[in-house]
N, C-alpha and C positions, 0 to 999 in steps of 0.2 A: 682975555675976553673974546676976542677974534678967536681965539680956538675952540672956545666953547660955542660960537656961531657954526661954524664948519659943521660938527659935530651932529647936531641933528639933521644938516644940507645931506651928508653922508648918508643917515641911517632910511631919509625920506626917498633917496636916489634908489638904493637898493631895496627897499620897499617895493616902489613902483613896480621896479624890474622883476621880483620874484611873483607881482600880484597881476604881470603882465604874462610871462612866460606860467604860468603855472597848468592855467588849462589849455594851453596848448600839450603841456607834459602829461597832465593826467590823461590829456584824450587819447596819445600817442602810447603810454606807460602803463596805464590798466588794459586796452583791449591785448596788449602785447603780454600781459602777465596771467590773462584767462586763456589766452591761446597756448601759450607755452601751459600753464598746468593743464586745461582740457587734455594737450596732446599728451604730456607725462600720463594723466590718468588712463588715455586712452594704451598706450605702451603698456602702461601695468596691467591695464583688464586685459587685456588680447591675450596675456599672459596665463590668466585664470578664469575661472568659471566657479561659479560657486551657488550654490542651490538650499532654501529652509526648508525645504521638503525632504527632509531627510529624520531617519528613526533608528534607536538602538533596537539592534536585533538578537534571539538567542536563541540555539535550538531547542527546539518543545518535543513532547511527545505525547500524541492522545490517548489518553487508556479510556478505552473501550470496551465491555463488556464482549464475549464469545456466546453465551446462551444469555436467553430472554428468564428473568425471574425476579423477585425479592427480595431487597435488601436486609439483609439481617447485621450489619457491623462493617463500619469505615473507621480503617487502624490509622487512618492518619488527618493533622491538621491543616491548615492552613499553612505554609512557606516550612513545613516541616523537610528535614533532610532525610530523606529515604536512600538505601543500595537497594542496588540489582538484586532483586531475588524476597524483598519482602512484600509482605503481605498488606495490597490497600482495602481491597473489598470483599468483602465475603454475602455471595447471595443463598439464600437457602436452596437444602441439597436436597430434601425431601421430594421434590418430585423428580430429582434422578436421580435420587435411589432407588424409588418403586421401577420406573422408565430402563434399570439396569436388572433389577429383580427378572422386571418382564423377560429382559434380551435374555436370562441367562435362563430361564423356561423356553424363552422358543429354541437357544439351542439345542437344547437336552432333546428335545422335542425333534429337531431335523434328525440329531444322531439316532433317535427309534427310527425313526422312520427311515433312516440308511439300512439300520440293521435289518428292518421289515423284508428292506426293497434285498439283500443279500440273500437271506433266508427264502424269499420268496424265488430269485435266481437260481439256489439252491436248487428246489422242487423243479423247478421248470428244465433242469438240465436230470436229473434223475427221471424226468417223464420222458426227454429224447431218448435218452436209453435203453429206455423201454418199451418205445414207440419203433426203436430199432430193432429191437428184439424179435417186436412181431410180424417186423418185415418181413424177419430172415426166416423165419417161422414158415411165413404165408409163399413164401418163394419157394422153400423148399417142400412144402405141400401141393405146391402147384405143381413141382416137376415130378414128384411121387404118383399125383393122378395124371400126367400127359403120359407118365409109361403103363400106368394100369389103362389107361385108353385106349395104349395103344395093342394093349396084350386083350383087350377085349376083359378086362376084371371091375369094371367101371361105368358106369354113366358116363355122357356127356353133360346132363344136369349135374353132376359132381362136377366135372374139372370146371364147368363156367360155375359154380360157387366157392370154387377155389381162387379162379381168377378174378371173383370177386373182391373177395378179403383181402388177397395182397392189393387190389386198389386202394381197397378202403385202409387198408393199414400205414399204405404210404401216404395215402391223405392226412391221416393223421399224425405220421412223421412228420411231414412239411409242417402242419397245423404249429403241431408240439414246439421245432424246431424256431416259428420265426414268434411264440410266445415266448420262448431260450432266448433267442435275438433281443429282443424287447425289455423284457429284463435285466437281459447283460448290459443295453444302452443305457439305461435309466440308473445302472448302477457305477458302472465305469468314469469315470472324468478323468480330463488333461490327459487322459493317454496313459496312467497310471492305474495300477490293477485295483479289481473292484474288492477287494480285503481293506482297500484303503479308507476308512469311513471319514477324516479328518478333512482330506483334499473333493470329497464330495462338493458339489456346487451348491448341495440343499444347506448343508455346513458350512459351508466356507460362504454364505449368504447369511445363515444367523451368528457368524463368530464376526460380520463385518458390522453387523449391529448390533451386539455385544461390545465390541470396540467405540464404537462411534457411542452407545450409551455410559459407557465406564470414562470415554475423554469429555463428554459436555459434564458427569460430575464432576469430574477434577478442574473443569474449565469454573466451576463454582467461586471458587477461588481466584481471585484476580491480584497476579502479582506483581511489582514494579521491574519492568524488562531493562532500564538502565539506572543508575545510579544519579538522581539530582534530588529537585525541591517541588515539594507539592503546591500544585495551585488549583485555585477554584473547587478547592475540594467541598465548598459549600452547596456544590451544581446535584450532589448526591449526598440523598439522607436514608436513615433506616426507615424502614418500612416503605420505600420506595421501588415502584417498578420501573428496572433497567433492561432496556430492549440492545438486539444484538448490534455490533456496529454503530451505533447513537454514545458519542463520546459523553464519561462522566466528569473526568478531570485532567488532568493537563500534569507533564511534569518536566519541568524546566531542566533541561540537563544541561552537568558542569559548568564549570567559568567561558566559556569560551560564546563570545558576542564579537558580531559586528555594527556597521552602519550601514543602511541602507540606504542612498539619496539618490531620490530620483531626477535627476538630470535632461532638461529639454533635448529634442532628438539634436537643435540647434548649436549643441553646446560638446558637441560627442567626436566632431571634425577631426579634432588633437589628441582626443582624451585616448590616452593607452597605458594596458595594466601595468604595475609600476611606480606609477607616476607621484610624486608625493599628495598630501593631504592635511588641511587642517581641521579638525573638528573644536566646533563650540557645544557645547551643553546647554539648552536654556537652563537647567538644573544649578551648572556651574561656569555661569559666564565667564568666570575671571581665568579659569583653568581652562585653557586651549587643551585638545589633545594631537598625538601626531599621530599620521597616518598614511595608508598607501592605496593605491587601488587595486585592487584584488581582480575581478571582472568587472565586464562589462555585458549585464541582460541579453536576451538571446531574441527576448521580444519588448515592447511597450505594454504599460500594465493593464491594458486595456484591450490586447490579444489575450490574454489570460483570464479575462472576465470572466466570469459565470453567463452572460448574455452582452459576448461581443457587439460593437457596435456597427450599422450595417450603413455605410454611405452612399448606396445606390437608390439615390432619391434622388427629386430634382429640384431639394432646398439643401441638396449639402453645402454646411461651412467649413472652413477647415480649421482644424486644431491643431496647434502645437502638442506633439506626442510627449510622454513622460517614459523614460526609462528606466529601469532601477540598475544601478552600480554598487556593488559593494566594495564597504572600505574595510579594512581591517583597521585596529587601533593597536599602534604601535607601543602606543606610552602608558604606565598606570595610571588610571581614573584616582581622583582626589578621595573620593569615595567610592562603593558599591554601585556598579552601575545595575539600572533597571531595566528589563525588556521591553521597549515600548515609548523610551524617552525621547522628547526633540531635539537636533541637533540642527546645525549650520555647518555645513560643508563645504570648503573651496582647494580647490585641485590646481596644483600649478601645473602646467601644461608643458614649464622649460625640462622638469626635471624627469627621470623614468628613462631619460632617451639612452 
């Protein structure tokens, strides 16, 4: 009986005791146990860096019309797999067919009109000739009447109508001579002789619009320059006008994607290419991917804007810059990755080195 009195004496003793010291422990024992983790957390993050602003990326390619004209047929669908070299758009050829019709009239057209200007060079060197002729004529008439002058068998009203005519005769040599000139210039080019009608400038000016009309046909035809998958091909329909350089659709080429995350300028101090990476998917939470960094942006995405933005005010704030870094993705995706998905990104900082 005395033992079973003890008994409870014991358990009320040590009662007290744990229900005295207790919060002095917890006061002592929890701030001790947020410091030590605070500081572990803190060690882990200094370690990394990691950013949601981040997006699967993949080379694109915009197919854009070369000539302005009408859609007459789109050979292809929507995420279809197209190669290098087929055929996505075809716009009507009829107005450069006529537009090539033309070029190949006004060629024909320069080549008369070389041959003209030859033909006509022709004449003009057969009239110096004969414009020489009568020089030598009027020269030698002149000196026929200075000896009958001088024999007294002659007028002086004769030899001055002699020395007439050889004026007038080499006037009209010279005359003759620089319409020969004139001619030869207008026929001759590059320094190449005037038989040549081909290298003519009046030709080789409608054979360069001849050309240029014969490639906007052919440019009709709109073919895919690398081999991937069609998108947005609903942005172009038949019966559609497609203007030059004004993109119709878009063509995703091959497998090869990266991540894109953009990364505060705060966050870049450690960051060097290399370095490993983890990606999440919001797509595919459960499925990490691995990765590395590849570069690091040349500018923040906001030098690259279409209408940078200009802080010479006298309300500037300032903003944390955004950078882009790309990751590569080391590991297979669970799935088909899409161009354009969200990710999470965190870059260890220990490793790369």
């Amino acid at each position: 009986m005395m033992h079973d009195r003890i008994e409870p004496e014991k358990l009320r003793v040590r009662r007290s005791l744990w229900e005295r010291s207790r919060t002095p422990l917890l006061m002592v024992v929890l701030p001790l146990l947020i410091l030590v983790g605070g500081i572990t957390m803190w060690l882990l993050g200094s370690n990394e860096v990691s950013t949601e602003n981040a997006y699967v990326r993949q080379d694109k390619v915009s197919i854009s019309a070369d000539v302005a004209g009408r859609v007459i047929a789109v050979n292809v669908t929507e995420s279809q797999k197209v190669n290098a070299g087929d055929v996505l758009i075809r716009i009507d050829p009829e107005p450069f067919q006529i537009a090539l019709a033309q070029a190949d009239a006004a060629l024909a057209s320069a080549r008369l009109q070389v041959r003209e200007l030859r033909d006509s060079s022709g004449g003009k060197t057969a009239d110096v000739h004969g414009k020489r002729e009568a020089v030598a004529f009027a020269e030698i008439d002149l000196k026929r009447q200075q000896g009958l002058l001088d024999t007294g068998f002659t007028t002086r009203a004769r030899y001055q109508q002699a020395e007439h005519q050889l004026a007038q005769a080499r006037s009209e040599l010279a005359s003759a001579e620089a319409d020969a000139a004139k001619a030869q210039s207008a026929l001759a080019s590059n320094g190449k002789s005037a038989s040549s009608i081909e290298s003519h400038p009046l030709v080789a000016a409608a054979h360069a619009t001849r050309d240029r009309a014969a490639l906007d046909l052919r440019r009709t035809t709109i073919y895919a320059p690398v081999t991937g998958r069609a998108s947005q091909t609903e942005k172009v329909q038949i019966g559609q006008m497609v203007f030059a350089g004004v993109p119709t659709m878009s063509l995703m080429v091959g497998d090869h994607m990266w991540v894109e995350a953009n990364f505060k300028e705060t966050d870049l101090e450690r960051m060097r290419p290399g370095q490993k990476a983890t990606i999440k998917l919001d797509s595919y939470p459960g499925n990490p991917l691995d990765g590395h960094v590849v570069s690091i942006g040349a500018g923040t995405g906001s030098e690259f804007s279409v209408l940078p933005a200009q802080n010479a005010t006298g309300n500037w704030v300032k903003v944390v810059q955004r950078v882009p870094v790309r990751i590569a993705i080391d590991s297979k995706p669970p799935q088909p990755l899409l161009a354009g998905l969200s990710a999470k990104v965190t870059v260890d900082l220990r490793s790369g080195r």
